[in-house]
C-alpha positions as CSV (number, residue, x, y, z in Angstrom):
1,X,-49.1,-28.5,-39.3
2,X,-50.9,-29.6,-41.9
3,X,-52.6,-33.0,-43.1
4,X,-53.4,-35.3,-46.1
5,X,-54.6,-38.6,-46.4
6,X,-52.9,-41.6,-48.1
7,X,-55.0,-42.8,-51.4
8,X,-54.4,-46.5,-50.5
9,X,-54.6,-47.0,-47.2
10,X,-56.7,-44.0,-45.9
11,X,-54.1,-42.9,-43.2
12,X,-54.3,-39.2,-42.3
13,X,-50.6,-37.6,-42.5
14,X,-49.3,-34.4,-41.0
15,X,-46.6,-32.6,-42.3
16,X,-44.7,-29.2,-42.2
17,X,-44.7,-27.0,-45.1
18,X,-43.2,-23.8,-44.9
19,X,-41.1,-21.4,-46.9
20,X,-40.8,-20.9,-51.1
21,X,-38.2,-22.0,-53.0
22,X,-36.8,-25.2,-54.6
23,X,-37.8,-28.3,-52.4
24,X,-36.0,-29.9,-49.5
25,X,-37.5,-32.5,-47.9
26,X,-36.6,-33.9,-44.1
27,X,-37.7,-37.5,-42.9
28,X,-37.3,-38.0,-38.8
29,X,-35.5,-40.0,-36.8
30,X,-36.6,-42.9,-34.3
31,X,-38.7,-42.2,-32.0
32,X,-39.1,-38.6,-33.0
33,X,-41.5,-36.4,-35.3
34,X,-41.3,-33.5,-37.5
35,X,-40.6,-31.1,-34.8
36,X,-36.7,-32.5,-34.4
37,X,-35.8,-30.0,-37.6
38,X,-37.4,-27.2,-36.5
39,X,-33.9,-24.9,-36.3
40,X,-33.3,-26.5,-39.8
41,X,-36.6,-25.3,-41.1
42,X,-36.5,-21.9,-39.4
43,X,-32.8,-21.1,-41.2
44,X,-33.8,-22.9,-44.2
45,X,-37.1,-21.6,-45.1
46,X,-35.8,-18.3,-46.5
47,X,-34.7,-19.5,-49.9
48,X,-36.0,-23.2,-49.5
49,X,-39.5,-24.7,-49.1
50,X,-39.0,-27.6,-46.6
51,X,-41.4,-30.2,-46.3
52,X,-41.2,-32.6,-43.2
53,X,-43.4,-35.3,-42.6
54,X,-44.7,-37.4,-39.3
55,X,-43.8,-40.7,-40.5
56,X,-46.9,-42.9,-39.9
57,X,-47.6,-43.5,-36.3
58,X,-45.6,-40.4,-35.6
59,X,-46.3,-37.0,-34.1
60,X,-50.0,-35.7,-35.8
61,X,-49.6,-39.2,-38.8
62,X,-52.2,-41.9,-37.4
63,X,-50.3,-45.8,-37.8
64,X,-50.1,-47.9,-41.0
65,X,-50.1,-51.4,-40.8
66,X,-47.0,-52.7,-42.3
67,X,-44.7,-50.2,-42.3
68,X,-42.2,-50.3,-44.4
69,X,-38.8,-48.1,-45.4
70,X,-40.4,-48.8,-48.6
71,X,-43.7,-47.4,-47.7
72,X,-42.1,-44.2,-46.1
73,X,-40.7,-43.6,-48.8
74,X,-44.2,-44.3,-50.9
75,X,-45.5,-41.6,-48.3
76,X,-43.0,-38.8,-49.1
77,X,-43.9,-39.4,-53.2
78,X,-47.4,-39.1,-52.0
79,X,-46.8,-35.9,-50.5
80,X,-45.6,-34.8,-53.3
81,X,-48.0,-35.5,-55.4
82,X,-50.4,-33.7,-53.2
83,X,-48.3,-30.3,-52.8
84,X,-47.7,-30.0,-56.7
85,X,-43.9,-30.5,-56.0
86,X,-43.3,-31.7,-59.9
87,X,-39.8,-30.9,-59.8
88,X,-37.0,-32.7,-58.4
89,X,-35.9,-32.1,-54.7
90,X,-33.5,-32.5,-51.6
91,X,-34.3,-35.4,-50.2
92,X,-32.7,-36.2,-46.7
93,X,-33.2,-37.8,-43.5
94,X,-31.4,-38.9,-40.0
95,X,-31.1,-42.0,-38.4
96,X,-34.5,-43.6,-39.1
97,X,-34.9,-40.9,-41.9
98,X,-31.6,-41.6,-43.8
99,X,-32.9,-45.6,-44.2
100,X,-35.8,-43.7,-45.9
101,X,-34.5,-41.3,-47.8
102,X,-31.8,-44.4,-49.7
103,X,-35.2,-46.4,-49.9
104,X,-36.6,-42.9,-52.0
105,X,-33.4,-42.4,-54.4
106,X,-34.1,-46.3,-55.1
107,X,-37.6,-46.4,-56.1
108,X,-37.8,-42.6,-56.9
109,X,-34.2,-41.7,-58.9
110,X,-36.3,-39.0,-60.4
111,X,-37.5,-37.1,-58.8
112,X,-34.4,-36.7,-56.3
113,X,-31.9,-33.4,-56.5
114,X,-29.8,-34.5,-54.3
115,X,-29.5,-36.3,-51.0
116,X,-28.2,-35.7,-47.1
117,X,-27.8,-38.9,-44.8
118,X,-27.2,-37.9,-41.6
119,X,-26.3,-39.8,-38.7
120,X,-26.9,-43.7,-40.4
121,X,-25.7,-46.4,-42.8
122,X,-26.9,-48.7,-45.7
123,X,-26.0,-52.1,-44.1
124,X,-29.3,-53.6,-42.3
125,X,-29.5,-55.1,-38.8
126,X,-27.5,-58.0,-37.8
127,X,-28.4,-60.5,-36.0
128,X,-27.2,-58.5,-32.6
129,X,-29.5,-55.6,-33.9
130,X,-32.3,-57.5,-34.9
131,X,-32.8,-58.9,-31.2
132,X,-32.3,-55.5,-29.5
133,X,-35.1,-54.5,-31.7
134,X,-37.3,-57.4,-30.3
135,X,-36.5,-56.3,-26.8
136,X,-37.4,-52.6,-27.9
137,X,-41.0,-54.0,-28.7
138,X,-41.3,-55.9,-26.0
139,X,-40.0,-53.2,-23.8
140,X,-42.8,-50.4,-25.2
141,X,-45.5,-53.6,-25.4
142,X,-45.1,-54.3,-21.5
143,X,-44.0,-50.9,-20.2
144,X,-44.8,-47.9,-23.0
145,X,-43.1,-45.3,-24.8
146,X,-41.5,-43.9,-21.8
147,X,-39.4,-46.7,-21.1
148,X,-38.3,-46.8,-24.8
149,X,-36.7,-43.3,-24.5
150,X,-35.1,-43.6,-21.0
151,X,-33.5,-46.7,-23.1
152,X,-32.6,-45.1,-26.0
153,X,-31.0,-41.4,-24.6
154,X,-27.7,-42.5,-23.3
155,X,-27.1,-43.8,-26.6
156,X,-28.6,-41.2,-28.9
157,X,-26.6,-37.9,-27.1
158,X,-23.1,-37.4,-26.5
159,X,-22.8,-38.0,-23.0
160,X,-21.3,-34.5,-22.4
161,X,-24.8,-33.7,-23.8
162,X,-27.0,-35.8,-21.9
163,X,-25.2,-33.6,-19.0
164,X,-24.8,-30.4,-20.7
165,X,-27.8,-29.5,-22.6
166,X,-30.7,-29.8,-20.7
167,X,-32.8,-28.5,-23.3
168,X,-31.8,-30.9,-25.9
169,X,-32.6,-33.8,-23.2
170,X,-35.8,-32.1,-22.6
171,X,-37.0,-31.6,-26.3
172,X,-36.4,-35.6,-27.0
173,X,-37.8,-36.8,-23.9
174,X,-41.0,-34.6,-24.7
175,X,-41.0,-35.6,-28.4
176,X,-40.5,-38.6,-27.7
177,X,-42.6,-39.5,-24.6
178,X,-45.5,-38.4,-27.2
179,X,-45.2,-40.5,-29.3
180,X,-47.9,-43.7,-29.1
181,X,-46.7,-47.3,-28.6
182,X,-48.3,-48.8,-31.0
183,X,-46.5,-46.4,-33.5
184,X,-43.2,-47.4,-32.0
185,X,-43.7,-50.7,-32.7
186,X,-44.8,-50.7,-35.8
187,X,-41.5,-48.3,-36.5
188,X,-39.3,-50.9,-34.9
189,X,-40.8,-53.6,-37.0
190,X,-39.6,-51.2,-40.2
191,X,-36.2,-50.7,-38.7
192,X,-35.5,-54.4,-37.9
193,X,-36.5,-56.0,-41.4
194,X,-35.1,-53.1,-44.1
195,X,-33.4,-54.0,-46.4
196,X,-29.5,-53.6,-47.3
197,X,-29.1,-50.5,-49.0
198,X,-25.7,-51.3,-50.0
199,X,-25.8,-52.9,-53.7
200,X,-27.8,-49.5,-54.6
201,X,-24.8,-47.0,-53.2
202,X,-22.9,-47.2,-56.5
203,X,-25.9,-46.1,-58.1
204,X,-26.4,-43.1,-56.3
205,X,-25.6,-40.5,-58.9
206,X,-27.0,-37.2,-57.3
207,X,-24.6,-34.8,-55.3
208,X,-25.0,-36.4,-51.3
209,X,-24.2,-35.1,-48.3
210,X,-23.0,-37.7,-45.8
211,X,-23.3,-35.5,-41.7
212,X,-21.7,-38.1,-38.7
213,X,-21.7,-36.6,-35.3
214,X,-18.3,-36.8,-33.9
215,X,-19.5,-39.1,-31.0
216,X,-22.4,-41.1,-32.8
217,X,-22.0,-44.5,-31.4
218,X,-25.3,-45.7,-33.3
219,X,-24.1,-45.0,-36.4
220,X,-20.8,-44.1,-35.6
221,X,-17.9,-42.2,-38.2
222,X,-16.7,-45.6,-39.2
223,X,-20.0,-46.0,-40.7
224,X,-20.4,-42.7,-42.3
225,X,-17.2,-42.8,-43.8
226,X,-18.3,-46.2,-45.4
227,X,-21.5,-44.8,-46.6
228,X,-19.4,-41.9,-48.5
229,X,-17.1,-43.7,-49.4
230,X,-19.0,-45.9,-51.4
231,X,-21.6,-43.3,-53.2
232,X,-19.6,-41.6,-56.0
233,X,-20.7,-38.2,-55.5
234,X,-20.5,-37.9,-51.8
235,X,-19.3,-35.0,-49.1
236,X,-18.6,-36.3,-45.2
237,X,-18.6,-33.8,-42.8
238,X,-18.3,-34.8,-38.8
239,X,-20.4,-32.8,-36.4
240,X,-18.5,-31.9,-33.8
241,X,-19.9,-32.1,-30.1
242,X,-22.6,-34.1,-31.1
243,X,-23.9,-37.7,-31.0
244,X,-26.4,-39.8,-33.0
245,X,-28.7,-36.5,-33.2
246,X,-26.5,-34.3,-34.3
247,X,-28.7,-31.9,-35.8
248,X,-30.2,-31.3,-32.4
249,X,-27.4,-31.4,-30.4
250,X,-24.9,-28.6,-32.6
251,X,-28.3,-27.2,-34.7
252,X,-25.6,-24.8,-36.0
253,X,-22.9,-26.6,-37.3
254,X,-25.2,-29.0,-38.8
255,X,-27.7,-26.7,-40.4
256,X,-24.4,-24.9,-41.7
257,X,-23.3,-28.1,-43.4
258,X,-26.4,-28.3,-45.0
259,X,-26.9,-24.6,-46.4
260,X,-23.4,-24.8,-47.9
261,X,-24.5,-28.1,-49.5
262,X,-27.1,-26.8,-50.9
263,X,-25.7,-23.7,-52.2
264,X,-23.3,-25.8,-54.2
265,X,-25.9,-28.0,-56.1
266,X,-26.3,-27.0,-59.6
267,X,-29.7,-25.8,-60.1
268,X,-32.1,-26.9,-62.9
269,X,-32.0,-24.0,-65.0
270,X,-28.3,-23.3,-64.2
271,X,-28.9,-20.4,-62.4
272,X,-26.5,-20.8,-59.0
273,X,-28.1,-19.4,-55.7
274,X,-26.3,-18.0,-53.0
275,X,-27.5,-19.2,-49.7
């Protein structure tokens, strides 16, 4: 891992960096870090440099104040900035990550190459939502992070998953058991009050790459099909035997999707890769 620290607000932010190549940037899920893509990095990182940041009050990031889809995506331009990464990149996220990465093609059109939204929509929370968030942050406030993620992994995994793959269970109870409380809440604060994404999907004029788990009942199909459906230049493809973290829980199909994304985009110079 490495670090940097906001100009603003002073907050030290870690952040993977590995490979050469053109840019692809991945922005976490709730209530993850980084680490969730490394079997994306590892298969990536031969032709692409991927960057992956701890959202602040995530993983090795300390906790911002006001945090904000907007901010996040202040954070990854930041980042940028700090790397040298002129050019324009992939920018995608999951879940958490995909509110972030619409929030980046909004305020930063250009410097985006294209995009991949995985696993969540561009309508906010209703008012249903908004409350479970509440009872989230009341739920880590009184009884910590632990709590949160016995909550949350029925929902997030298939439930042939939550039986099946041990591992994956293990890897998001760990990743997410780290994570501190009061960088939950200050997540679930962001995730409550963002805004809808939804006037800006017509907009959306860079090749996108909309991934759905087949049994995502967070975001489900319905949802992704939506999102596609209303950004003009947009691929679906459903994960099959996955949930809402689909990259984790079929790393192979999903990290397929992507590299055969990718080596369809036109590149700068007009060179095509082969990936």
């Amino acid at each position: 891992m490495h670090t940097m620290t906001l100009r603003a607000s002073q907050t030290p932010i870690a952040y993977l960096d590995q490979g050469s190549g053109p840019g692809v940037v991945l922005i976490h899920a709730f209530p993850l870090d980084s680490s969730m893509w490394r079997d994306q990095t590892a298969a990536l990182a031969d032709l692409f440099r991927v960057i992956a940041p701890d959202l602040p009050g995530c993983g090795g990031s300390a906790v911002s104040a006001g945090l904000t889809m907007d901010s996040v995506a202040d954070v990854v331009a930041e980042l940028l900035d700090h790397l040298g990464m002129n050019e324009r990149v992939v920018v995608g996220g999951l879940s958490m990550g995909g509110y972030a990465t619409l929030a980046f093609a909004r305020l930063y059109p250009q410097r985006v190459r294209a995009l991949i939204l995985a696993d969540t929509k561009a309508d906010p929370d209703d008012e249903t939502g908004r409350a479970n968030r509440d009872r989230m942050i009341q739920l880590v406030t009184d009884k910590g992070t632990r709590a949160v993620v016995d909550d949350l992994l029925p929902k997030v995994l298939a439930p042939a998953n939550v039986v099946g793959k041990p591992d994956v269970v293990r890897q998001v109870r760990e990743t997410a058991g780290r994570q501190p409380a009061d960088g939950l809440v200050t997540a679930l604060r962001a995730l409550r009050d963002r805004p809808d994404a939804r006037p800006g999907l017509a907009h959306i004029s860079f090749p996108t790459l909309v991934l759905v788990g087949e049994h995502d009942v967070v975001t489900p199909p319905d949802k992704a099909r939506e999102l596609a459906a209303a950004i003009p230049n947009a691929r679906l493809v459903t994960i099959p035997d996955a949930g809402h973290l689909s990259n984790l829980e079929n790393p192979v199909e999903f990290t397929n999707a992507v590299r055969d994304f990718l080596a369809g985009l036109p590149t700068e110079g007009g060179v095509a890769r082969t990936v």
